[in-house]
C-alpha positions in Angstrom: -32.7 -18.8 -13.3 -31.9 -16.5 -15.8 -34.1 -15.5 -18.6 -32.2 -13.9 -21.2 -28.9 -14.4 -22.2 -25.7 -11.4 -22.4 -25.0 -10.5 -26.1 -22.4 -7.4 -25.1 -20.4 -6.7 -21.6 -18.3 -4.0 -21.0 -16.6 -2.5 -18.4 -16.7 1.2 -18.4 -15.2 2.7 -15.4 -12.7 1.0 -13.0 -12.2 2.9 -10.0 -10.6 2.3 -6.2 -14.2 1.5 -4.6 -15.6 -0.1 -7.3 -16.1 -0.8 -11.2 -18.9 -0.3 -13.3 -19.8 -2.6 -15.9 -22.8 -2.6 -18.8 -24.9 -5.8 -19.8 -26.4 -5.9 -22.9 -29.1 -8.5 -22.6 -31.4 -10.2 -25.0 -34.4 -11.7 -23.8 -36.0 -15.2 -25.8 -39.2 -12.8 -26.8 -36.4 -10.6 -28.9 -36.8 -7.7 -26.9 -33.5 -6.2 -25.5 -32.4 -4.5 -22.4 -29.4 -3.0 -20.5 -28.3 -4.2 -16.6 -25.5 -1.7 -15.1 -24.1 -3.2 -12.3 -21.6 -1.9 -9.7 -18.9 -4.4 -9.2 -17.7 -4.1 -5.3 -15.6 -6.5 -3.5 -17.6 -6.5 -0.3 -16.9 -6.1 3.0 -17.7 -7.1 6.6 -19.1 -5.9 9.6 -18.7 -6.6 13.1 -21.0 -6.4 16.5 -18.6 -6.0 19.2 -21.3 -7.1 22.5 -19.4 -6.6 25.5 -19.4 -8.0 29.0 -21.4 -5.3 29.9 -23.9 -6.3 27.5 -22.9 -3.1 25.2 -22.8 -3.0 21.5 -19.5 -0.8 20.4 -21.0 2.1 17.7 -18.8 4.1 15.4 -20.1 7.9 14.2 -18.2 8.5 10.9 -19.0 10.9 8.2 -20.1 8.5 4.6 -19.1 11.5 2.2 -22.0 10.1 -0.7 -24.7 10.7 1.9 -22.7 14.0 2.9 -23.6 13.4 6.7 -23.0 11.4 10.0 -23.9 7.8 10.6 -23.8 5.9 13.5 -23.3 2.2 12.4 -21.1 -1.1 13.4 -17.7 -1.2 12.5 -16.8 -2.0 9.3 -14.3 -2.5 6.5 -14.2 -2.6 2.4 -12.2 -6.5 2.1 -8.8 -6.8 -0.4 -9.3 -8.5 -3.3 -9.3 -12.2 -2.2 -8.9 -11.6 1.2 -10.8 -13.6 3.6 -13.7 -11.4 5.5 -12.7 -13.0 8.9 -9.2 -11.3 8.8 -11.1 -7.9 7.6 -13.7 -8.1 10.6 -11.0 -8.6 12.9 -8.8 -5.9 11.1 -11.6 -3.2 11.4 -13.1 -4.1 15.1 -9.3 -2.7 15.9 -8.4 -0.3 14.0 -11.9 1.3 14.1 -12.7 0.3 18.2 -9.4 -0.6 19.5 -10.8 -3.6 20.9 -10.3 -7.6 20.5 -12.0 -10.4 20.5 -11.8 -13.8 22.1 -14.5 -15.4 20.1 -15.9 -14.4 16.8 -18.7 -16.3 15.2 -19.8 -15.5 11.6 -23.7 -14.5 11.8 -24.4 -13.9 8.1 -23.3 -12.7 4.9 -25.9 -10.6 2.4 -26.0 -8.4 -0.1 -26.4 -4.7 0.6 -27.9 -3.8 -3.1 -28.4 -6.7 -5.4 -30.8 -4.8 -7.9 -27.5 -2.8 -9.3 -24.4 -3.9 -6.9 -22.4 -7.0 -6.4 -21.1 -6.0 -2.7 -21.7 -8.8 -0.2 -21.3 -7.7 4.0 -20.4 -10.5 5.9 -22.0 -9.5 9.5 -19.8 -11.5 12.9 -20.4 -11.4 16.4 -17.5 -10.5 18.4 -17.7 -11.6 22.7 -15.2 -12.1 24.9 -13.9 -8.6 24.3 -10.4 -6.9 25.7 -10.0 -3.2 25.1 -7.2 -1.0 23.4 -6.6 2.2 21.5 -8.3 2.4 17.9 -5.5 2.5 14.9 -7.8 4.6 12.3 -6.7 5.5 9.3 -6.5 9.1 8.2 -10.1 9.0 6.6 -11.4 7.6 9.7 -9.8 11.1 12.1 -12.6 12.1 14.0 -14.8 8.8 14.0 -16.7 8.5 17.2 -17.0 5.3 19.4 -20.1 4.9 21.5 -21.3 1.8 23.4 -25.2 1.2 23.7 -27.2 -1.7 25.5 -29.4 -3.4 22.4 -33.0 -1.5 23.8 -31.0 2.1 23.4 -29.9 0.6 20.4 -33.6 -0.1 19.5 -35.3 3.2 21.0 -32.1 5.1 18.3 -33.2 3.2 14.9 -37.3 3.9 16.5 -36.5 7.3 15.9 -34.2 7.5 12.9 -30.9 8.6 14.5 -30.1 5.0 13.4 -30.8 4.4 10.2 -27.7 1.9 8.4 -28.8 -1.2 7.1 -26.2 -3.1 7.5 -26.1 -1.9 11.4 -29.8 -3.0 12.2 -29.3 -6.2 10.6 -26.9 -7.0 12.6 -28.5 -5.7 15.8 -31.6 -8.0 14.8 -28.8 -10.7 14.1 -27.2 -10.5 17.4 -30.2 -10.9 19.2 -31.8 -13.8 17.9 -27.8 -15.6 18.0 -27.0 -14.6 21.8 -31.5 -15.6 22.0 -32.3 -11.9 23.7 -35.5 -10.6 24.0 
């Protein structure tokens, strides 16, 4: 429930990746603040567990943390489009691979103190694989394929350390019930 209503909202930037826009907020005490909030359309993420019982890892360079993660695969959605269809999309383009089954585990927000972006995390089984179509910015990604304890022992010692891909680590495990 909201305590204070909006006297003033502007948006002030409006980029590819996402806008910025500035609140002006009054509170019922008088006072007054500001809320800046990042407007982002979201995205979604996918765990690719294979037969083998191997989660599918992409190593890509995120140029605002200048530096290499290792994280699921994962896509920014179109405006409007449905997250499903951008899962799917991504697991591809980014992995090669398809998936026979896809099951949504969650959707949350990655920043909700200054940023609308919502990840919707699915579970991809029933895998058959294929070349990766990247896109230019995604040249020299990596793919790797880890059991869930190397997956484990990697975020243990920080060479994982993406939200959005431990979630959905801790996700697929208590949906496929592992240990």
């Amino acid at each position: 429930m909201m305590n204070f209503k909006v006297t003033k909202s502007d948006l002030i930037f409006k980029g590819r990746v996402f806008d910025l826009k500035v609140d002006q907020i009054e509170y019922p005490s008088g006072n007054k603040g500001v809320r800046e909030t990042a407007l982002h359309n979201g995205g979604a993420v996918i765990v690719a567990y294979t037969d083998e019982k191997k989660i599918v890892l992409v190593r890509q360079y995120r140029y605002p943390l200048q530096d290499m993660l290792i994280e699921l695969p994962a896509g920014k959605l179109e405006i409007g489009e449905d997250p499903l269809v951008c899962a799917t999309r991504e697991l591809t383009e980014e992995t090669g691979y398809t998936a026979k089954n896809i099951k949504k585990l969650t959707a949350m927000p990655t920043a909700p103190g200054f940023c609308s972006e919502v990840l919707h995390l699915y579970l991809a089984t029933g895998l058959t694989k294929g070349a990766p179509h990247r896109e230019e910015g995604e040249y020299g990604m990596e793919m790797f394929e880890y059991t869930i304890p190397e997956i484990e022992a990697k975020i243990l010692s920080g060479e994982i350390t993406d939200s959005k891909t431990i979630a959905g680590i801790f996700l697929t495990k208590l949906s496929l019930n592992i240990q």
